[in-house]
KOLKOL-140518 format. One record per atom (N, C-alpha, C, CB): residue in three letters; x, y, z; residue number from 0. Coordinates in Angstrom, 3 decimals, padded with zeros to 6 digits. Glycine has a CB too. Example, Ala and Ser with C-alpha at 12.3 -4.5 7.8 and 13.67 -1.06 7.14 Angstrom:
SITE rest       c1       c2       c3  nr
SITE  ALA  013.190 -005.690  007.800   0
SITE  ALA  012.300 -004.500  007.800   0
SITE  ALA  013.200 -003.300  007.800   0
SITE  ALA  011.308 -004.473  009.046   0
SITE  SER  012.850 -002.250  007.080   1
SITE  SER  013.670 -001.060  007.140   1
SITE  SER  012.900  000.030  007.870   1
SITE  SER  014.084 -000.598  005.725   1
This chain:
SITE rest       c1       c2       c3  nr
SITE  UNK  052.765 -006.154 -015.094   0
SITE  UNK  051.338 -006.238 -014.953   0
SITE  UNK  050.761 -006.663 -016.299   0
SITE  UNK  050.739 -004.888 -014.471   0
SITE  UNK  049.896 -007.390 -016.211   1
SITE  UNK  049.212 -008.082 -017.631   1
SITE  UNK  048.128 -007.326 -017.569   1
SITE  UNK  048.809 -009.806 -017.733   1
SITE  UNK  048.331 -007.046 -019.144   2
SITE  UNK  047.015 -006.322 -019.468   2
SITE  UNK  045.924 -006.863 -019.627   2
SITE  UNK  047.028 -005.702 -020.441   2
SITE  UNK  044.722 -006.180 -019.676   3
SITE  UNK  043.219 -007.015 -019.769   3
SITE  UNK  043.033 -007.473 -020.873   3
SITE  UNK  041.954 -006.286 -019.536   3
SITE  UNK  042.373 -008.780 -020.973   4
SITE  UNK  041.952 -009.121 -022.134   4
SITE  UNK  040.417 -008.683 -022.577   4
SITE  UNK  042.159 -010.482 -022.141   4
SITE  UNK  040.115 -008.139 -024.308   5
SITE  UNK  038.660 -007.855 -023.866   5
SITE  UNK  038.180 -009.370 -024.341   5
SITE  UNK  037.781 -006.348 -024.722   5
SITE  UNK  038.581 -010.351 -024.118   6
SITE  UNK  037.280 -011.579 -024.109   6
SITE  UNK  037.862 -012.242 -022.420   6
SITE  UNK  037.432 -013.201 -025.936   6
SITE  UNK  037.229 -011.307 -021.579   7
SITE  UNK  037.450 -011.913 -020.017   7
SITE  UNK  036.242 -013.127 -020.097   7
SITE  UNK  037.094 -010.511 -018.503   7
SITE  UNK  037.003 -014.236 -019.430   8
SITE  UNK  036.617 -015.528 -019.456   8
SITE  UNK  035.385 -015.224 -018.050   8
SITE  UNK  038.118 -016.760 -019.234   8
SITE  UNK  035.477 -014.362 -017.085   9
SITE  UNK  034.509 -014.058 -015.903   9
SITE  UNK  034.333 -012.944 -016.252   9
SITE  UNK  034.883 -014.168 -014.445   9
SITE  UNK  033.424 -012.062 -016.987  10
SITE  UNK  032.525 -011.488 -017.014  10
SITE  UNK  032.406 -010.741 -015.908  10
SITE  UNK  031.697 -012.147 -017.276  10
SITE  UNK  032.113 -009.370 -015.258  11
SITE  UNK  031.497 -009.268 -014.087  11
SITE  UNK  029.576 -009.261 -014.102  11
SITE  UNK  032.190 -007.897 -013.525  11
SITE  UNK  028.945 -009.843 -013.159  12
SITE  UNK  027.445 -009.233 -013.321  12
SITE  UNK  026.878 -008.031 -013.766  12
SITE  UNK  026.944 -009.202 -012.325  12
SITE  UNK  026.072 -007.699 -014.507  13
SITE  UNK  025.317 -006.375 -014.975  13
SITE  UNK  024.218 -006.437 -013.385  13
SITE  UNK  024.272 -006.591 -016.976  13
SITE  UNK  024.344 -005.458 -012.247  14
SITE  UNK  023.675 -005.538 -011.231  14
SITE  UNK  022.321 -004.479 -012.088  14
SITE  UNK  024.615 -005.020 -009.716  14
SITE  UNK  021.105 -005.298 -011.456  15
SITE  UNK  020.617 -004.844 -011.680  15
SITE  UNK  019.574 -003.198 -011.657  15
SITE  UNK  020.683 -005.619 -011.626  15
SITE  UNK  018.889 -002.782 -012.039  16
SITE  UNK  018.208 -001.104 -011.576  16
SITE  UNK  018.061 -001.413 -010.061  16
SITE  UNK  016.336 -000.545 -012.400  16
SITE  UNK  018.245 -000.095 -009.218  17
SITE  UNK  017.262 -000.979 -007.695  17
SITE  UNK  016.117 -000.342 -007.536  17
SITE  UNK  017.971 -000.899 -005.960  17
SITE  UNK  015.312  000.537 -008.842  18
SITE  UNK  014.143  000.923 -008.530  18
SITE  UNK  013.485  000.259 -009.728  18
SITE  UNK  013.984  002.438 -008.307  18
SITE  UNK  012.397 -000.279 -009.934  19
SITE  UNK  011.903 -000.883 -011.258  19
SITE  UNK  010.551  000.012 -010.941  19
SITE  UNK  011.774 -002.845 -011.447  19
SITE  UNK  010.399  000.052 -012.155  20
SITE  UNK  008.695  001.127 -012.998  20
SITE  UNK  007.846 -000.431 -011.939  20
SITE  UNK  008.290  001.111 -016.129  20
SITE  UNK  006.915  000.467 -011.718  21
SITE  UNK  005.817 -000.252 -011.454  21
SITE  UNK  004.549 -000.366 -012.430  21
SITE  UNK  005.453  000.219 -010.317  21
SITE  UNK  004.173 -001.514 -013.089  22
SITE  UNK  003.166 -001.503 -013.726  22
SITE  UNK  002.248 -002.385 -013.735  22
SITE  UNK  003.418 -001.355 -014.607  22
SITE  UNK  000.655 -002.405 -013.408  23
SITE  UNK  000.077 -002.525 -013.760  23
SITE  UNK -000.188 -004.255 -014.303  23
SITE  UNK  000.209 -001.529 -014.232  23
SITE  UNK -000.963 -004.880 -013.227  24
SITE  UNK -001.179 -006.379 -014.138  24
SITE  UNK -002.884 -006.270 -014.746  24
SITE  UNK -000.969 -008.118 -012.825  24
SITE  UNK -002.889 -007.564 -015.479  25
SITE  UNK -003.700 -007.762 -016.333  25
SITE  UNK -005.029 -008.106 -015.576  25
SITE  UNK -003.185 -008.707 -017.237  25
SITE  UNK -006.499 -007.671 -015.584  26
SITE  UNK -007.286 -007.901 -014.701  26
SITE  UNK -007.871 -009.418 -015.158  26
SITE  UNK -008.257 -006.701 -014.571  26
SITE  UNK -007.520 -009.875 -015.760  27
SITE  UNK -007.900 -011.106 -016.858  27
SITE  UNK -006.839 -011.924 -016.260  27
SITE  UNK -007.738 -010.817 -018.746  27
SITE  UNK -005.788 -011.741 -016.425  28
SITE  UNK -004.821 -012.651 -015.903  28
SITE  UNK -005.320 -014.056 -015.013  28
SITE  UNK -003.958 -011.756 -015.032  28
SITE  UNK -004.996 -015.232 -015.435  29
SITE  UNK -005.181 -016.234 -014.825  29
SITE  UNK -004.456 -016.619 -013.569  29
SITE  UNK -005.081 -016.987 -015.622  29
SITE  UNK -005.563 -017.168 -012.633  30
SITE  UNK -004.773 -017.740 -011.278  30
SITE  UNK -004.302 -016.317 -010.902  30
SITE  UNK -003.330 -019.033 -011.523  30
SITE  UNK -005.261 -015.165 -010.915  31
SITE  UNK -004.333 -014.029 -009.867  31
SITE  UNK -004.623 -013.829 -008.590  31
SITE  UNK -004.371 -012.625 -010.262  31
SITE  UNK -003.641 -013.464 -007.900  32
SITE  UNK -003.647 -013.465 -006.617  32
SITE  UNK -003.208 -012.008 -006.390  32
SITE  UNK -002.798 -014.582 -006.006  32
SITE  UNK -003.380 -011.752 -005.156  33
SITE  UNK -003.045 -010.627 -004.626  33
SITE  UNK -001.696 -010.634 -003.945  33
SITE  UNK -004.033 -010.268 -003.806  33
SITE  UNK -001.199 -009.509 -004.074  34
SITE  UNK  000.045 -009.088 -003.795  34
SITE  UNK  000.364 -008.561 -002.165  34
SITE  UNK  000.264 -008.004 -004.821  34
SITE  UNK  001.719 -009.226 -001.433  35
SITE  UNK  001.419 -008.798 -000.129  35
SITE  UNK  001.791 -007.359  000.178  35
SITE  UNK  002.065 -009.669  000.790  35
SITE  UNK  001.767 -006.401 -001.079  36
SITE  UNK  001.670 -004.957 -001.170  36
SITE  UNK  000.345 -004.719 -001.456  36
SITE  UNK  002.559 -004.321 -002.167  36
SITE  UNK -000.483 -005.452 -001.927  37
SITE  UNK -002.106 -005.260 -002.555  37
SITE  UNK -002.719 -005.419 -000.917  37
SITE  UNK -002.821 -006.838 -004.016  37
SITE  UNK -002.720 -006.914 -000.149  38
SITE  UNK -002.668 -007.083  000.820  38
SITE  UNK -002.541 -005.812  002.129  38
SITE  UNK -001.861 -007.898  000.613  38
SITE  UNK -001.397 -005.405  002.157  39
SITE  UNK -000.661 -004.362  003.104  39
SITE  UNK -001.663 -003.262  003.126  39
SITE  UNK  000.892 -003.803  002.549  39
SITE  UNK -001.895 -002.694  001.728  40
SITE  UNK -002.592 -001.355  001.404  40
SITE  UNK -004.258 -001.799  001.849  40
SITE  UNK -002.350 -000.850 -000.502  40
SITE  UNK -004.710 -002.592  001.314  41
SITE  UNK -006.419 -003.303  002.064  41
SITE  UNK -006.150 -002.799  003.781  41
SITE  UNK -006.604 -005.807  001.952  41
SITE  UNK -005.233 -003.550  004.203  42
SITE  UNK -005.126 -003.635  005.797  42
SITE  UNK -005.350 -001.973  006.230  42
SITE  UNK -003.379 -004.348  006.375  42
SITE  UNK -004.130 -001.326  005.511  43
SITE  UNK -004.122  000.175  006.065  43
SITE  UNK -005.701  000.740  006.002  43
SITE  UNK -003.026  001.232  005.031  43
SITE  UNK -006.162  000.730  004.899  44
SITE  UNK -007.786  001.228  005.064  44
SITE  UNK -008.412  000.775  006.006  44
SITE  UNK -008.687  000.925  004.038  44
SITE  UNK -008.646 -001.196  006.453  45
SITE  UNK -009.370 -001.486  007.567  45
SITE  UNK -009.515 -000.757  008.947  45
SITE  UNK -008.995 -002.531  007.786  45
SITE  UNK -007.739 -000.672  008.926  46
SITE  UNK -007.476 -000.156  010.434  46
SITE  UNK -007.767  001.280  010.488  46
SITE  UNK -005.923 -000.376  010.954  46
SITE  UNK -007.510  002.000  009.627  47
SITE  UNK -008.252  003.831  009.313  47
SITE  UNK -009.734  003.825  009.728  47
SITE  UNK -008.313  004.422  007.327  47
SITE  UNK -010.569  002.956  009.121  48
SITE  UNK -012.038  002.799  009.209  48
SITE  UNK -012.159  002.330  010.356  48
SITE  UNK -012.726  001.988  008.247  48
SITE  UNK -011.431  001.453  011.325  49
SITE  UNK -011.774  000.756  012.539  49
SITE  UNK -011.926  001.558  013.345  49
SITE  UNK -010.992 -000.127  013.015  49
SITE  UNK -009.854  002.619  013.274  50
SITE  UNK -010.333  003.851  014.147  50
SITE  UNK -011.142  004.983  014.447  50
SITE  UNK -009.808  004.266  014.217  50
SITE  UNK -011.420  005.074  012.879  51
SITE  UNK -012.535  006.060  012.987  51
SITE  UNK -013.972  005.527  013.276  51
SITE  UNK -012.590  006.811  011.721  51
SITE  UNK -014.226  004.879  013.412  52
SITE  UNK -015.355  004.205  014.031  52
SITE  UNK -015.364  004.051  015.512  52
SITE  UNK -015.465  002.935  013.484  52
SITE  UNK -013.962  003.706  015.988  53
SITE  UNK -014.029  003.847  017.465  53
SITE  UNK -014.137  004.897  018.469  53
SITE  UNK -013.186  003.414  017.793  53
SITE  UNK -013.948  005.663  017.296  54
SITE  UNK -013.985  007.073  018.002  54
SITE  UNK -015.694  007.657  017.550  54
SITE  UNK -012.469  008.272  017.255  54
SITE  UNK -016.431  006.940  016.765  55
SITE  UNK -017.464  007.452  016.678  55
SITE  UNK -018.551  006.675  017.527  55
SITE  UNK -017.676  007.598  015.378  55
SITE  UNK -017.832  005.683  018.365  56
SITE  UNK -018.464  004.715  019.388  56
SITE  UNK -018.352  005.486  020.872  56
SITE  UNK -017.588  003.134  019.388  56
SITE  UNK -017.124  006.154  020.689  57
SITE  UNK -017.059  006.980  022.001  57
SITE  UNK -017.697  007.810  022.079  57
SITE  UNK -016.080  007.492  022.367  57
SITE  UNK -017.714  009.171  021.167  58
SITE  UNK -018.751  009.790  021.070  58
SITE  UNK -019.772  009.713  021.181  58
SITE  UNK -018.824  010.059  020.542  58
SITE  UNK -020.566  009.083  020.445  59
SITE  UNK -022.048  008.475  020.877  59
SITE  UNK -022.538  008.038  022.252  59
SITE  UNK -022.248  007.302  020.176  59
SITE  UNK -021.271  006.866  022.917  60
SITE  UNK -021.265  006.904  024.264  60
SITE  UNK -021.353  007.923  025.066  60
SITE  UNK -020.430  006.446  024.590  60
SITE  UNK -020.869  008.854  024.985  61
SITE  UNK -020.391  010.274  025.656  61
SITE  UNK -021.403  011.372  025.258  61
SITE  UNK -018.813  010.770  025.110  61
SITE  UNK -022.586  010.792  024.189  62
SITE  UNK -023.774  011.735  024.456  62
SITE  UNK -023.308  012.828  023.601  62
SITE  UNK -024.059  012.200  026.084  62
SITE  UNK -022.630  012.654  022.772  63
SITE  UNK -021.961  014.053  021.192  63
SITE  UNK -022.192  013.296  020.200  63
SITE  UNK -019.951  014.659  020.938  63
SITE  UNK -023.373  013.233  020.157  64
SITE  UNK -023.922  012.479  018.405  64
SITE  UNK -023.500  013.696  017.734  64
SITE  UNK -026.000  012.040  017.977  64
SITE  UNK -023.751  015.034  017.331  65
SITE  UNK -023.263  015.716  016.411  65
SITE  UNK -022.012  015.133  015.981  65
SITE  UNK -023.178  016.967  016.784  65
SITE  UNK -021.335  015.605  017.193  66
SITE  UNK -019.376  015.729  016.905  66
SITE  UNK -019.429  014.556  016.172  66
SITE  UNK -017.986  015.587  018.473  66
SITE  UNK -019.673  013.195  016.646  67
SITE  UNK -018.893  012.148  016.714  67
SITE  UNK -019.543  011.516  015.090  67
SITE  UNK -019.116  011.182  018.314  67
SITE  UNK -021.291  012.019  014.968  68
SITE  UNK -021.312  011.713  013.659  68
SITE  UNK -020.331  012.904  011.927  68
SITE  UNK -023.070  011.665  013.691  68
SITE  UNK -020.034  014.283  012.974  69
SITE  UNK -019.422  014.556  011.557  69
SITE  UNK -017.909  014.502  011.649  69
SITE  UNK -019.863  016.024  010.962  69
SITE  UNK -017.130  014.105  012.520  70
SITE  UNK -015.952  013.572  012.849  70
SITE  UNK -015.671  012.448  011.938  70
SITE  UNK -015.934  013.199  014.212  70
SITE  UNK -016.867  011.345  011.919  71
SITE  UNK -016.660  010.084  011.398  71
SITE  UNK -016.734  010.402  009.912  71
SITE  UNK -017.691  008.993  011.922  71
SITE  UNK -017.574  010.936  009.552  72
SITE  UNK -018.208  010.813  008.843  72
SITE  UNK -017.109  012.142  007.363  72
SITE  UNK -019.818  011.025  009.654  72
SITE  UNK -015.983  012.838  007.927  73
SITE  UNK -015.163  013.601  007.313  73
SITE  UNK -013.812  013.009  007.459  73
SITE  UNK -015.280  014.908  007.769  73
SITE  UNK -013.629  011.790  008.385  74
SITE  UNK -012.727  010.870  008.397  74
SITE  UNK -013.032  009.810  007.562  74
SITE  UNK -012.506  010.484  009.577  74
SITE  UNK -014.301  009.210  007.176  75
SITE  UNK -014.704  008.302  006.180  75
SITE  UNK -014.409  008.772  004.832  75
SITE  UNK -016.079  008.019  006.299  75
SITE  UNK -014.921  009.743  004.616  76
SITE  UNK -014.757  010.400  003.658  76
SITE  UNK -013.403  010.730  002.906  76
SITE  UNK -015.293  011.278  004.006  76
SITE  UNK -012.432  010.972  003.820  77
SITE  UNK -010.905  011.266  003.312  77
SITE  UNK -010.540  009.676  003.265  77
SITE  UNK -009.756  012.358  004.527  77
SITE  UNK -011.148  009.005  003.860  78
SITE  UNK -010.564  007.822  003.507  78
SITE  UNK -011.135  006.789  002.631  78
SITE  UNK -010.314  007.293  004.524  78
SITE  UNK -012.250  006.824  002.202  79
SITE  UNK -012.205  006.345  000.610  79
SITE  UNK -012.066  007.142 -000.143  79
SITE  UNK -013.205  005.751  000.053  79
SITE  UNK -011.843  009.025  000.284  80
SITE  UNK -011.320  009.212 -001.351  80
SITE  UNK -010.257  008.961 -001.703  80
SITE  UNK -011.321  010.360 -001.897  80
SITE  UNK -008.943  008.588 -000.603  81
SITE  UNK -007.711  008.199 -000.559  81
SITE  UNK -007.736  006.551 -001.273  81
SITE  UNK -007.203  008.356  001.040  81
């Protein structure tokens, strides 16, 4: 059996981390665009706010303005403070 040489002519790859730090871009940064994780997270709020609105459409329909305005309105709430 031949021993290893340490100047191997193939190298193996250094694989890389599979979790990387997340940080933070520059709000200045030129030509920025949004990210289809920046993207993704927008969407999740729309559809939170849609539902809770639809349910404050039913209510109202259904003659429970109380309920349906503090239902919405403690579902709005958790969801822009989120």
């Amino acid at each position: 059996m031949a021993s290893e040489s340490a100047a191997d002519p193939h190298p193996r790859p250094v694989d890389p981390p599979p979790v990387r730090r997340m940080v933070p871009r520059e709000r200045d940064e030129p030509h920025r665009v949004a990210t289809p994780l920046e993207l993704f997270f927008d969407l999740c709020f729309v559809v939170a706010v849609g539902q809770a609105g639809r349910e404050l459409a039913h209510s109202l329909a259904a003659g429970h303005y109380g309920d349906g305005l503090r239902g919405y309105s403690i579902a709005f709430f958790a969801i822009w403070w989120a």
